[in-house]
N, C-alpha and C positions, 0 to 999 in steps of 0.2 A: 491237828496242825501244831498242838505244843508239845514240847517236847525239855528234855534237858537240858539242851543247847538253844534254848529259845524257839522262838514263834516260825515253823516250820510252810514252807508251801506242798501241796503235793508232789511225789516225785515222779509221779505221768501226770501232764499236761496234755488237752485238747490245745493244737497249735495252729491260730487265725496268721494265716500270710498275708502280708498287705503292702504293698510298694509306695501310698499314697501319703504318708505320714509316718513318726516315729514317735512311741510310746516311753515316756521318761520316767522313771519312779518317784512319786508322788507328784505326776500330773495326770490333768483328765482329759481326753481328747475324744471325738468321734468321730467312726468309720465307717464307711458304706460298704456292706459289704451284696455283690450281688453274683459271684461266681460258683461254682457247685458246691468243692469243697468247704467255703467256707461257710454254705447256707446250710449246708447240712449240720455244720457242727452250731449251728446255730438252733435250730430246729429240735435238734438230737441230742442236744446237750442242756444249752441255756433253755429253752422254752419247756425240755420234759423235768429237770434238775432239779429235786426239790428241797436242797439243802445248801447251803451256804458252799460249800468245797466244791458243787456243780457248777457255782457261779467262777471260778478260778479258771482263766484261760492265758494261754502265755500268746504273746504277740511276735512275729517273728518281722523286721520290718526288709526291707530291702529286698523283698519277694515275692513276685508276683505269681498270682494262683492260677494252673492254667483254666484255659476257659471250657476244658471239656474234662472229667472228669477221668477219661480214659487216657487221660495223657500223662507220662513221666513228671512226676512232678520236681522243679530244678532246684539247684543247688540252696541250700539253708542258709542266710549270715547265722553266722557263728554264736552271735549274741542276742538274746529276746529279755522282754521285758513281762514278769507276770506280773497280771492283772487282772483288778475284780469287775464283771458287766454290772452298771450299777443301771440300766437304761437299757430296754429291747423294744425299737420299734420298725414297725412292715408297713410293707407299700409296695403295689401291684403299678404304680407311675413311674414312669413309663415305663418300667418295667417288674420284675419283682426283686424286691430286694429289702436289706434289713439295716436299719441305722443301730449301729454300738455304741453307747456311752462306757466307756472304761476307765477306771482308773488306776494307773500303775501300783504298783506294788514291790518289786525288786529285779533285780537281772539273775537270767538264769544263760546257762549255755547247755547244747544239747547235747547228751552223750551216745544215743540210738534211738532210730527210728521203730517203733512198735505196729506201725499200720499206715495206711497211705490212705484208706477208704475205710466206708463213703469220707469221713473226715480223719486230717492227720495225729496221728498220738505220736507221743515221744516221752523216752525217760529222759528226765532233766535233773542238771544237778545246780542247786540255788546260790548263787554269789556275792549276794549281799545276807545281811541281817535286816528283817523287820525291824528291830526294836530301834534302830536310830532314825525312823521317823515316827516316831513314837515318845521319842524321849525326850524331857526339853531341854529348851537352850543349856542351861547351866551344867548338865552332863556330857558337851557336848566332845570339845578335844580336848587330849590328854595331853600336860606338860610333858611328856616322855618327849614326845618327836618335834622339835624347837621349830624345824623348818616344815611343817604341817601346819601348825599355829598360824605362821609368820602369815604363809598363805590364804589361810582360813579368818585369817582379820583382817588383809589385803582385801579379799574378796568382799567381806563384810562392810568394810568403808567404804568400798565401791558404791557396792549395791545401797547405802545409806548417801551415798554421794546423787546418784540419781533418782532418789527419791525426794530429794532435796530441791532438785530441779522440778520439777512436775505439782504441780495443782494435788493439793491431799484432797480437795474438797472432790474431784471426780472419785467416783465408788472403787472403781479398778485400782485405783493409787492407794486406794485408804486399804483394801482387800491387803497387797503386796506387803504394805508396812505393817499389817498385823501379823502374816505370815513371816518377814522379816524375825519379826519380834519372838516368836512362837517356838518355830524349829529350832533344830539341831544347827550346827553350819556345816556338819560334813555333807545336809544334803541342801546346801545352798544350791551347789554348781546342778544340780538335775533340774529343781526347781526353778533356775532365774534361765537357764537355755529353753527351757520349755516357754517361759511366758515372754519373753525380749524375742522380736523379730531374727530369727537365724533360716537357716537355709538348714531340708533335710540332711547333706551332708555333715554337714555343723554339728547335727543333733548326733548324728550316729558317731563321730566322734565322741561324742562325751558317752553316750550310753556304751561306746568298747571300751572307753578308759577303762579298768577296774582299778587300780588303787586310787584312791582320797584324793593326792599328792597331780596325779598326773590329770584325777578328772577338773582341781583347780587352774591345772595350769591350760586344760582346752580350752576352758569357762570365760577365766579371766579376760582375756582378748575378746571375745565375744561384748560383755560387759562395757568395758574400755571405751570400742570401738561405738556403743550406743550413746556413751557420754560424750564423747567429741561432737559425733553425728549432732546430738544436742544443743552441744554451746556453740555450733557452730549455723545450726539454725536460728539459732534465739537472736546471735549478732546482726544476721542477714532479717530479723524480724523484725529487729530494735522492740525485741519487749512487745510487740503487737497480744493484745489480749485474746487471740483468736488461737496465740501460740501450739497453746495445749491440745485444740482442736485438730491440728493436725498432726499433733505426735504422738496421739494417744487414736485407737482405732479397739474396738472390741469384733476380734475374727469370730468367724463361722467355727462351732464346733466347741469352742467353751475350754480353758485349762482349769488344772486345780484352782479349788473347787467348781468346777462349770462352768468359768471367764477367765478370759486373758486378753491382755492388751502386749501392742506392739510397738516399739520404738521405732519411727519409720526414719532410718539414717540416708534415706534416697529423695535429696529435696532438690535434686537437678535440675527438675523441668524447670524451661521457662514459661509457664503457666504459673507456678508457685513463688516466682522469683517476689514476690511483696509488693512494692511499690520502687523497684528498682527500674527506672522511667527509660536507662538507657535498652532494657531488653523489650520494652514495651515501643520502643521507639525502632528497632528492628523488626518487631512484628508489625508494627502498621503498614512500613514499608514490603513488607513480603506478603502481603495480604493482597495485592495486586488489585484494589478497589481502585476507582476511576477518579482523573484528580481532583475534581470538586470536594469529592468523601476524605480525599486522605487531605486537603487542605484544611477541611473542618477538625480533621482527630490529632493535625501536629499545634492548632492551634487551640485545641482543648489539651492537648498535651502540654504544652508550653504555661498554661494557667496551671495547669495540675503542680507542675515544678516547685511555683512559688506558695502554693497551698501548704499550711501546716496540716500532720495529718488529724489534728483535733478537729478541724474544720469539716461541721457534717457535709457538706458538698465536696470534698475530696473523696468518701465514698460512691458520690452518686457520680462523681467524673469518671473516677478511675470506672464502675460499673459500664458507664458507656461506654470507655475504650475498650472494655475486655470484649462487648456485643460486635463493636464494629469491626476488631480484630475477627470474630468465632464467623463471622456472617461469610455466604460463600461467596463473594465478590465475582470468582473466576472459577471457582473448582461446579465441573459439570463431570455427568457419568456418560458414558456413550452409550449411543439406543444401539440397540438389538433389531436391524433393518430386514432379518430373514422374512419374507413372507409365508411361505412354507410353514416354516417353523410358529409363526406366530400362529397359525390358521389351525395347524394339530393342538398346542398349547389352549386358544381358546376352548376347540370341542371338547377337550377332554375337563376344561374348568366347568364348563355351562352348556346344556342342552339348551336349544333352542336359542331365541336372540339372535336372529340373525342380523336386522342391522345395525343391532347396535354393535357386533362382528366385521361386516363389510366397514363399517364406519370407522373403526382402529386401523383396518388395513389399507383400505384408501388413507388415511395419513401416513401408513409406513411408505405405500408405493410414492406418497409427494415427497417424502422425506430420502428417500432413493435417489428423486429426480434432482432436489433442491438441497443443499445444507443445510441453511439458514432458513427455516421456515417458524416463522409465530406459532405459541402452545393454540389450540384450538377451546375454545371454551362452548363444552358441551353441556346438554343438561337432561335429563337421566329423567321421566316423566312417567308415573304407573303407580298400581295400588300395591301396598305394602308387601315382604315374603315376594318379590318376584326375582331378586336380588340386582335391586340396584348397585348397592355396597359391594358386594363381594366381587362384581364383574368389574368394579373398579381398580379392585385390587388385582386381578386378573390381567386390565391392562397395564400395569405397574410391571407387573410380571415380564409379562410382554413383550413391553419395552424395554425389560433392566434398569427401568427406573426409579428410584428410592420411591415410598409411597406417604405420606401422611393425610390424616383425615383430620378435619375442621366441623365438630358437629355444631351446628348451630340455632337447632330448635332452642325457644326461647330468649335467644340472646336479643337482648333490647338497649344495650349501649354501643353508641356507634365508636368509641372507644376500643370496644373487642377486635374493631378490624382494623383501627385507624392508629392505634397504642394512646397513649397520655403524653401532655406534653411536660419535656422534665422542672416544670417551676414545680409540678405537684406533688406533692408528700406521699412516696410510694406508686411513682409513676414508672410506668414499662411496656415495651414494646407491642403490637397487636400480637394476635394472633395468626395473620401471617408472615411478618415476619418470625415470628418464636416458633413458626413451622419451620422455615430457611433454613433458621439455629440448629433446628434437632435434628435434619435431615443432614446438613453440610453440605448441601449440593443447589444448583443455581435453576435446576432442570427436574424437579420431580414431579411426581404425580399427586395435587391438592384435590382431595375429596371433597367439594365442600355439601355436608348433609344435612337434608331436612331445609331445604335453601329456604321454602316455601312457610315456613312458620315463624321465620324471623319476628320482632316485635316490635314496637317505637314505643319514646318514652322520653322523660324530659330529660336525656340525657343523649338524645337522638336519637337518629334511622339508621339503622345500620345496614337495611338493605339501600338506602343513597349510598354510605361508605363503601360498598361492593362494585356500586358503579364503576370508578377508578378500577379497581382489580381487577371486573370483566370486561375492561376493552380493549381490545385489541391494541387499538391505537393511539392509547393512555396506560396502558399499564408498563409501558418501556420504562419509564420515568415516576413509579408509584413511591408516594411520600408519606411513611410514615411518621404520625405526631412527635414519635419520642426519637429519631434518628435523626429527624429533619431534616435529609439529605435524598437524593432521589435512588430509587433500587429498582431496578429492571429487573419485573416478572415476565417477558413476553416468551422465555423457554422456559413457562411452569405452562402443565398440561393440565388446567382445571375443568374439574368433570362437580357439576353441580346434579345433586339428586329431588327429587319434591313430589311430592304424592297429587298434588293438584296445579294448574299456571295460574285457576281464579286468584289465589291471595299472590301471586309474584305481581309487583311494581311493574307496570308494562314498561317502564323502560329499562328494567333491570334485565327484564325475560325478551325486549329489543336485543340485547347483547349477546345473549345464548341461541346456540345450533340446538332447539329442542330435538329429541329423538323421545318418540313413545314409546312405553316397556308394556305393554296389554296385560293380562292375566292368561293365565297358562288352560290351557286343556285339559279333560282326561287324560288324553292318552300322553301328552307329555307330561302329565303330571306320576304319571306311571313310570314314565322313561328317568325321570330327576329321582323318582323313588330307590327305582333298584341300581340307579350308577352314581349316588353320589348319597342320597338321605340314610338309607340302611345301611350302608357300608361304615359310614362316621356316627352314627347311633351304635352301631356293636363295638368301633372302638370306644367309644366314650364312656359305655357299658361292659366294658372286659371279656367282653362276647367273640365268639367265630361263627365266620356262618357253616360251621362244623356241628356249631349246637344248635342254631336258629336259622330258622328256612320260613320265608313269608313268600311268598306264590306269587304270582301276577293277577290272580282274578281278585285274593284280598286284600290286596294294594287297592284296588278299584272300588272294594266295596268298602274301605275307610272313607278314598275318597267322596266318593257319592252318599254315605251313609254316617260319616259324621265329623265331615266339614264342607264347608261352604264357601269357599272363599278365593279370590285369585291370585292368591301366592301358594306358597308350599308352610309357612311355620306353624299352622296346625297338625298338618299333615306330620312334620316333624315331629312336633309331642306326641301326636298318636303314636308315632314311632316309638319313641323313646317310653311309653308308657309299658307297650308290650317288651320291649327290654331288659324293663326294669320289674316285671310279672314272671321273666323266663329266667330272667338274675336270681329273684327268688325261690323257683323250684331248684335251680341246679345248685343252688346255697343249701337249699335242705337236703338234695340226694347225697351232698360232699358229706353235709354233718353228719346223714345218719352214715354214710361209709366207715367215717373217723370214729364216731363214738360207738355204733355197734352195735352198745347193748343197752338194750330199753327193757322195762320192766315185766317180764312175764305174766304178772298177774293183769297185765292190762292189754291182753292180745287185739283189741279193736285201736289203740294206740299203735300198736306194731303194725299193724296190716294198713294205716293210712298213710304211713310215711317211710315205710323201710325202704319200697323199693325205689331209687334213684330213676328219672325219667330217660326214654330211650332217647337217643341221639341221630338224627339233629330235633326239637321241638320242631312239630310244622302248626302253623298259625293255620286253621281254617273258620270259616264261617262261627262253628259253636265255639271257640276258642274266643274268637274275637268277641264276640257279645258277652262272655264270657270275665273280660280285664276289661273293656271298655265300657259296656254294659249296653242297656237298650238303643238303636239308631237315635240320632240328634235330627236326621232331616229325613223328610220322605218325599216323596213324588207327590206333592200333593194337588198340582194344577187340576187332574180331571177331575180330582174330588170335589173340589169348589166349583169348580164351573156346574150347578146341578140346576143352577135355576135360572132362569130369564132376567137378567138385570146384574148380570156377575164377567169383567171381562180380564184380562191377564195383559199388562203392560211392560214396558224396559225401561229401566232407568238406571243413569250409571252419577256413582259416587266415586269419593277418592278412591275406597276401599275395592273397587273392580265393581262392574255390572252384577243389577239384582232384577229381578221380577217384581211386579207393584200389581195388587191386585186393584180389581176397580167394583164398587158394588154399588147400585143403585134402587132404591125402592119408592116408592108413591102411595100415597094414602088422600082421602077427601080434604081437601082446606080449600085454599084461595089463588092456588098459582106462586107458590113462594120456592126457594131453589135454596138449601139448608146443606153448608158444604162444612165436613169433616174431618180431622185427620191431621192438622198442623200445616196445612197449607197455605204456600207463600201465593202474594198477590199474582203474579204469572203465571200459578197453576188456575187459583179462582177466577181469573179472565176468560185463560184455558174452557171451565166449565160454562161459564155465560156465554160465550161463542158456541159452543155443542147444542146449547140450547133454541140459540138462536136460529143456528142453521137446519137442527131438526125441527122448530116446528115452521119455518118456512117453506120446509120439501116434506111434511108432514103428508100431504094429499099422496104426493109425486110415490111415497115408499108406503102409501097405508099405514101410517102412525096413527094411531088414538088413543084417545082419553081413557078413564075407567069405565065410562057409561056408553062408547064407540062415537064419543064425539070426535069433530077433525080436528080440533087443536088440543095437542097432546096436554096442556097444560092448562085447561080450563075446569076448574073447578079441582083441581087436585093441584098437593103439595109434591114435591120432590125432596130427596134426601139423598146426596152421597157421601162418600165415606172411600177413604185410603185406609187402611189397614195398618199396621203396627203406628196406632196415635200417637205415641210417644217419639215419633221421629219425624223432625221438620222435613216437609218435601216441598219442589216450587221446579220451575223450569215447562220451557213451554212444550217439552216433547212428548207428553202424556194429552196431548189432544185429541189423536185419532181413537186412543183410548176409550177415552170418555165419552166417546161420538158413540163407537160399539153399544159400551154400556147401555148408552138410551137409549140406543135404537132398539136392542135387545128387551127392554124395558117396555119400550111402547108400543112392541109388537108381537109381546109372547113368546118370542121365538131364543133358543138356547142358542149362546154363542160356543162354535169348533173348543171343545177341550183342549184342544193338542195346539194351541193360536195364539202367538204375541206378537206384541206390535208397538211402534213408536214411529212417531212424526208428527209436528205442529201442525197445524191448520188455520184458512181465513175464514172469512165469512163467505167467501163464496164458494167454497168446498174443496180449494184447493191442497194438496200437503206439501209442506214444506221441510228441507231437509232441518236433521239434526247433528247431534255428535255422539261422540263415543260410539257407534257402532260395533265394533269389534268386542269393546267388554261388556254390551248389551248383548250382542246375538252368543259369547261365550254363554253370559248369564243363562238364556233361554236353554243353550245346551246342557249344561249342567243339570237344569231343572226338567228335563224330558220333553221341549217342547218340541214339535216337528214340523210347523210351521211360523215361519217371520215375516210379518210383514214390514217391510220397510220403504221411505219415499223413494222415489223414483231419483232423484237426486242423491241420493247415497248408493246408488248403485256399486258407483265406483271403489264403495269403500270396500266392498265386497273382496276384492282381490285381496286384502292382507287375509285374510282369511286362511286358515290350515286348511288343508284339501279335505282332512275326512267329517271336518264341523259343515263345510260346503256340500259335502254330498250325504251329510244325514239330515241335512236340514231342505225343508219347500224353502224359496224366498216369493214373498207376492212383493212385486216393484208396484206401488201404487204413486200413482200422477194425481188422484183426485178423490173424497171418500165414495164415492160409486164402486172404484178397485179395495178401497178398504172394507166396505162393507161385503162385499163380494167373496172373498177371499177368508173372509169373520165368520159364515155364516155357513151350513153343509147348504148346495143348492144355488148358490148365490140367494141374492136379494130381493123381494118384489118392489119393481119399481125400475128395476136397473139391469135387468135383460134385454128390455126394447130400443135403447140408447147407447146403453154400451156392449162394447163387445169384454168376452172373458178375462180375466186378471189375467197374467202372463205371471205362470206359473215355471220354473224353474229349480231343478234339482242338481246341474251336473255343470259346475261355473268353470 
C-alpha cells in the first residue's frame, strides 16, 4: 500500500452497494448487509482474507444490491468511499445476514467493472490522500490558497462555536473536542457531516465534493444550521438543565471512532414545547376529555402559570397535565364485527376451546345487534400451559383491538391498581390506567393474569381495588388515586385468568362470567402438537420440517411417556429439546462438509462424524429415548393394585386432575385408625366415616377381623396411607375411595386394576356429588384407567366430555356404595347382589 507518492489503497476493490447510509472518510459507521452479492463478498472476502489489504473494501453508496443475484446489477454513483471492516458480525435472525463495522478511509471513483459475481470487483482510481488524516493539525493548510484558509477557520470557529454550547461533561462532546483538537482541518468538513444530524442526501454531497474549497462550503451550512437549531432551542428552554438531553442522542451504528451524537434542529412538536402553558392549554382542549376532567386540568393549569419553575411541584403539575393530555379520553379502535371471519381466525390460533370460542362470538353477534354494549368481564379458569394468555391475545386479534396485559401474581399494594395519591413523593398512576397510556385507546383488550394469587398487606387488598374495575356497573366512572377525576372503563374488554376460584375473594369472582379451560387430551394434545407446537420449535430452532420429521405415534409417546400434565409446556420442551439434539447433528454434518479434512491417521475419528445425516432426521421410538432418555411415567395402576388393601382415586388440583392411590394395611393392636400422607382434616373425617359405615354393614358384606371375627376392627390396628407424603391433600371427594380400600382390606379380595373413582359419602351410604370431574376423569385417561366411577349426580358433567375419552372409558354412575363397591370389584360384591340390582354400566354417552 506504500508507495512514492504516499500511502496507496488498492487499485481493485471488492465493492459493498448499499442504499441505507453513506460512508464518509474518517467516519465509522455500520451496515447490514443481507443480499447475495454482498454476503458473498463478505464471506469470500472478509471472513477467508488473512491479511490487512483483504480487509479494504470500497463502499459504493446510493445503490441498491439486487435481491437476486441473477439480476443486472444498476447503475454505480459515481463516487465511493474506501474503507477498512474493522467488525464482522452474523446472525441467522430473522434472517441471515451480516452486520459491518467500517471505517472510511478515502474517496475513490470507479473507472471499470472487473466482475459482477458471486461479488462485484472493480478497478478504482483513489482521490484523496491518506496522509491528511494522518497528519496533525499544524501541517494542516497551506498559506498558498488565502480563500482555503479563510474557509477552513470559518469552519473551525464554527465547529468551536458549538461545542461551546453543549455540556463537555457528556463523553460524545468531550470525544468531538479532542477530535477537533487532533486533525487536520481539511478533513474537518467529512468528519463533522458525518457526526451532526444530516440527511443522506446531505452526506453525499459532501462525499462528491472533491476539492477542499467546495467540500467547505457543502459543510458549512450544515454546521450553521445546527447552531441556530441550537440557540434557538436553549431560548424556548430558558436554560432548562434537561437541555442537553435532548440535543444530544448517541444513534445506532456508532461514528468515528464507534459514537456519534446528533444535533436534533426538529424541536417542533408540541410535546417538546417546555412549559409553554399556551400549547398545553390547546391540548387539553383537543383532548376531548369530559367537562368535569378538563375543569380540573384548566385549573391545575392556571396554578401551574403562577408557579416558578424552581418550585418542585411545577414538575409534578406539569407531569399530570402531560398524563391527562396522553389518556385516550375519546380515541376508540373499531371492532372487527365479521363472525365468519372471527370463527376461521380463532381455529387457526387455538385447537380445541370451544366455549371459551362461542363465548367471543356471542359478544360479536350482541355487538352487531347493539353499538353500545359494556366490555364483558370474563375469567379464564384451568390448570396451567392450556393457554389462557395466548387465546387472550387471540381475541384482541379478533377484535382489532389493542391488547395489554396486567400480570398480577404477587402484587399486594392496592396502590398498583388504584395509582398514589399526588401529596406523595414519587407518586403515579395505577396500573390501569398506565395500560390506557400505553395503548392510546378507550376500548382495548386488559389481560388481567394470574388474578388468583393476588396478595394483602398493610398497604392493602388489592383484589377489593379490582372491585371498582370489574363491575359492570361501577366501572363507568372508575377513580383513580393519582388523577382524581372519574375515567370510564366500561368499553375495556377485561379477560381475567387464574389457575384456581378457591383463593379469589367471592365477591371479586361475584363480578366475573367464569368460563372453565379443562386440560387437554391426548389426542388433542397430538392435534396442538403438529399445527402449532412443532411448527414454532423449528422456527425458533432454524429448523425445516425438510430436516426434521416427528410422526404422529411419537408425539404420543412423549406425550404419555414423559409428561404428565394438562397443558402443553412440557410437552413444548420435550419439543424443543429434540430441536436442539437435531440442531446439533446437522451443525456437525455442515462442519465436517466445510472443513473436509480430518486427520488420517485417526480413521475411527473420520468414520464417526464425516458422514452428514440423511435428510429429513425422523424422530422414532430409539431416537427418542435416545435425547430424552429413559420414560418419566409409566402405566403404573395395575402394577400396584396387586394386593388387597390398595385402591386408585381422582383428585383434581390447580395443576389439572391426578390419580391418588389409596393403601391400607392391619396388623394386632387395639382397634386404632393411624392416617398418613399430609392430610387435611376433611380427608381424615372422610376416613372415620369409611370406617364407620364398614363396620356397621360389616355382617351385611362379610367383613372380618384378622381371626374371622364380625367386627372388622376388634383387636386389630389399621393404617392408611396416601402416597407421595410430601404433598398436602384434603377434600371430601376421596371417600368412596377409601370405603374400596377397606372393604378390599377386610375381605381379601383384589380391587379391578383398570378402576378409579371419586365421590364423598354419608354415613348412611349414600354418594355425594363432587367437582372437577372433567380434569379427574382426563387424569384417569391419561393414566390407563378403563373404568370410572363417578356419583350419580355428576352425571351430567359427563356431557363436557370429548366423544373419544367417553367411549374409551366404563362410567359406573353410583347413587349409593352398594354401586361403588360393585362396580370396584370383578363379580360385584358379596352382600350386594340380593338387594341391589347391577351398577349401570355405560360405554357409549
Amino acid at each position: 500500500m506504500a508507495s512514492g507518492d504516499g500511502i496507496q489503497i488498492p487499485s481493485r476493490l471488492p465493492l459493498l452497494l448499499t442504499h441505507e447510509g453513506v460512508l464518509l472518510p474518517g467516519s465509522t459507521v455500520r451496515f447490514s448487509v443481507d443480499s447475495p452479492r454482498n454476503m458473498q463478498l463478505v464471506s469470500q472476502r472478509l471472513l477467508k482474507g488473512t491479511s490487512l489489504k483483504s480487509t479494504i473494501i470500497g463502499v459504493i453508496p446510493n445503490t441498491r444490491d439486487p435481491e437476486q443475484d441473477t439480476d443486472d446489477l444498476p447503475s454505480l454513483h459515481k463516487i465511493g468511499t474506501a474503507g477498512i471492516a474493522v467488525q464482522v458480525v452474523g446472525s441467522n435472525w430473522p434472517k441471515p445476514h451480516y452486520t459491518l463495522l467500517i471505517t472510511g478511509l478515502c474517496r475513490f471513483s470507479v473507472t471499470s467493472l472487473l466482475k459482477e459475481r458471486p461479488f462485484v470487483l472493480a478497478e478504482v482510481e483513489q482521490l484523496d490522500k491518506l496522509e491528511q488524516y494522518m497528519t496533525p493539525a499544524s501541517e494542516g493548510v497551506t498559506a498558498e490558497d488565502v480563500e482555503l484558509g479563510k474557509l477552513s477557520h470559518k469552519f473551525y470557529q464554527a465547529a468551536v462555536q458549538l461545542l461551546g454550547m453543549l455540556d463537555m461533561s457528556v463523553p460524545v462532546v468531550a470525544k468531538f473536542r479532542r477530535l477537533l483538537d487532533s486533525l487536520p482541518r481539511e478533513t474537518l468538513p467529512d468528519v463533522v457531516a458525518s457526526m451532526i444530524r444530516t440527511s443522506n442526501k446531505e452526506k453525499l454531497q459532501v462525499l462528491d465534493a472533491l476539492s477542499l474549497e467546495e467540500r467547505f462550503k457543502k459543510a458549512l451550512p450544515m454546521l450553521t444550521r445546527q447552531i441556530e437549531g441550537l440557540k434557538l432551542l436553549q431560548k424556548t428552554r430558558k436554560k432548562s438543565p434537561d437541555n442537553e438531553k435532548t440535543v444530544l442522542s448517541v444513534r445506532k451504528g456508532g461514528v468515528f471512532p464507534g459514537r456519534q451524537f446528533n444535533l436534533d434542529e426538529d424541536e417542533e412538536d408540541e410535546d417538546d414545547d417546555g412549559d409553554d402553558t399556551a400549547a398545553l392549554e390547546r391540548k387539553l382542549h383537543r383532548a376531548k376529555m369530559p367537562e368535569a376532567a378538563l375543569k380540573v386540568c384548566l385549573k391545575e393549569l392556571k396554578r401551574l402559570k403562577k408557579m416558578p419553575q424552581s418550585m418542585p411541584e411545577f414538575a409534578l403539575t406539569r407531569n399530570y397535565l402531560d398524563l391527562m393530555v396522553e389518556l385516550p379520553w375519546s380515541k376508540s379502535t373499531k371492532d372487527c364485527l365479521d363472525i365468519r371471519a372471527a370463527r376461521t381466525l380463532l381455529d387457526n390460533d387455538h385447537y380445541a376451546m370451544d366455549k371459551l370460542k362461542r363465548r367471543v362470538l356471542e359478544y360479536l353477534a350482541v355487538r352487531q345487534l347493539k353499538t353500545l354494549l359494556k366490555g364483558p368481564i370474563l375469567c379464564f379458569v384451568g390448570p396451567p400451559g392450556v393457554g389462557k394468555t395466548s387465546v387472550g391475545r387471540s381475541i384482541a386479534r379478533t377484535l382489532g383491538r389493542e391488547f395489554h396485559r396486567i400480570a398480577l401474581g404477587g402484587v399486594c399494594d392496592q396502590s398498583d391498581i388504584r395509582g398514589h395519591r399526588r401529596t406523595y413523593v414519587g407518586s403515579m398512576p395505577g396500573r390501569i390506567i398506565n395500560g390506557l397510556k400505553t395503548v392510546a385507546v378507550n376500548n382495548p383488550v386488559f389481560l388481567l393474569d394470574e388474578v388468583d394469587k393476588l396478595g394483602k398487606s398493610l398497604q392493602g387488598d388489592p383484589a377489593a381495588a379490582l372491585l371498582e374495575v370489574l363491575d359492570p356497573e361501577q366501572n363507568h366512572s372508575f377513580t383513580d388515586h393519582y388523577l382524581n377525576v372519574a375515567f370510564d372503563l366500561s368499553q375495556v374488554l377485561f379477560i381475567a385468568t387464574a389457575n384456581t376460584t378457591a383463593t379469589i375473594p367471592p365477591a371479586l369472582l361475584d363480578r366475573m362470567e367464569v368460563l372453565q379451560v379443562p386440560g387437554y387430551t391426548q389426542e388433542e394434545k397430538v392435534e396442538i402438537a403438529h399445527r402449532h407446537l412443532i411448527q414454532n420449535q423449528l422456527e425458533q430452532h432454524g429448523l425445516t420440517p425438510q430436516q426434521l420429521h416427528i410422526p404422529q405415534d411419537t408425539t404420543q409417546n412423549i406425550i404419555s411417556s414423559y409428561t404428565r400434565e394438562a397443558g402443553v409446556r412440557s410437552l413444548e420442551r420435550k419439543l424443543g429439546a429434540i430441536c436442539r439434539a437435531v440442531a446439533v447433528k446437522i451443525a456437525e454434518g455442515h462442519t465436517v462438509t466445510k472443513t473436509g479434512a480430518l486427520s488420517p491417521e485417526n480413521p475411527a475419528q473420520l468414520g464417526d462424524i464425516a458422514a452428514p445425516p440423511e435428510m429429513p432426521i425422523m424422530i422414532d421410538h430409539v431416537a427418542l429415548k435416545d435425547i430424552l432418555g429413559p420414560p418419566l411415567f409409566e402405566m403404573e395402576v395395575s402394577e400396584r393394585l396387586t394386593l388387597p388393601g390398595v385402591a386408585v382415586g381422582l383428585a383434581w388440583t390447580p395443576l389439572g386432575g391426578e390419580i391418588l392411590f389409596v393403601e391400607a394395611s392391619r396388623m394386632e393392636g387395639e382397634g386404632q385408625l393411624t392416617l398418613t400422607g399430609q392430610l387435611g382434616d376433611v380427608m381424615k373425617e372422610s376416613a372415620h366415616l369409611a370406617i364407620s359405615w364398614l363396620r356397621a354393614n360389616a355382617k351385611t358384606y362379610h367383613l372380618t377381623n384378622m381371626v374371622g371375627g364380625p367386627d372388622p376392627m376388634e383387636g386389630t390396628d389399621i393404617h392408611l396411607h396416601f402416597p407421595a407424603g410430601a404433598v398436602t391433600k384434603d377434600g371430601p371427594s376421596a371417600g368412596v375411595t377409601i370405603v374400596t380400600c377397606l372393604a378390599s382390606l377386610f375381605s381379601g379380595r383384589l380391587v379391578r386394576s383398570d378402576v378409579a373413582m371419586t365421590g364423598e359419602i354419608t354415613l348412611r351410604g349414600l354418594v355425594l356429588p363432587v367437582g372437577g370431574i372433567k380434569d379427574k376423569v382426563l387424569a384417569a385417561h391419561r393414566a390407563g384407567v378403563k373404568r370410572v366411577i363417578l356419583p350419580k349426580r355428576n352425571e351430567k358433567d359427563l356431557v363436557e366430555l370429548p366423544a373419544n375419552v367417553r367411549a374409551d372409558l366404563d362410567f359406573v354412575i353410583a347413587a349409593n356404595l352398594d354401586d361403588v363397591l360393585n362396580g370396584a370389584f370383578d363379580g360385584g360384591f358379596p352382600g350386594t347382589a340380593g338387594t341391589h340390582t347391577q351398577p349401570q354400566l355405560s360405554s357409549k354417552l
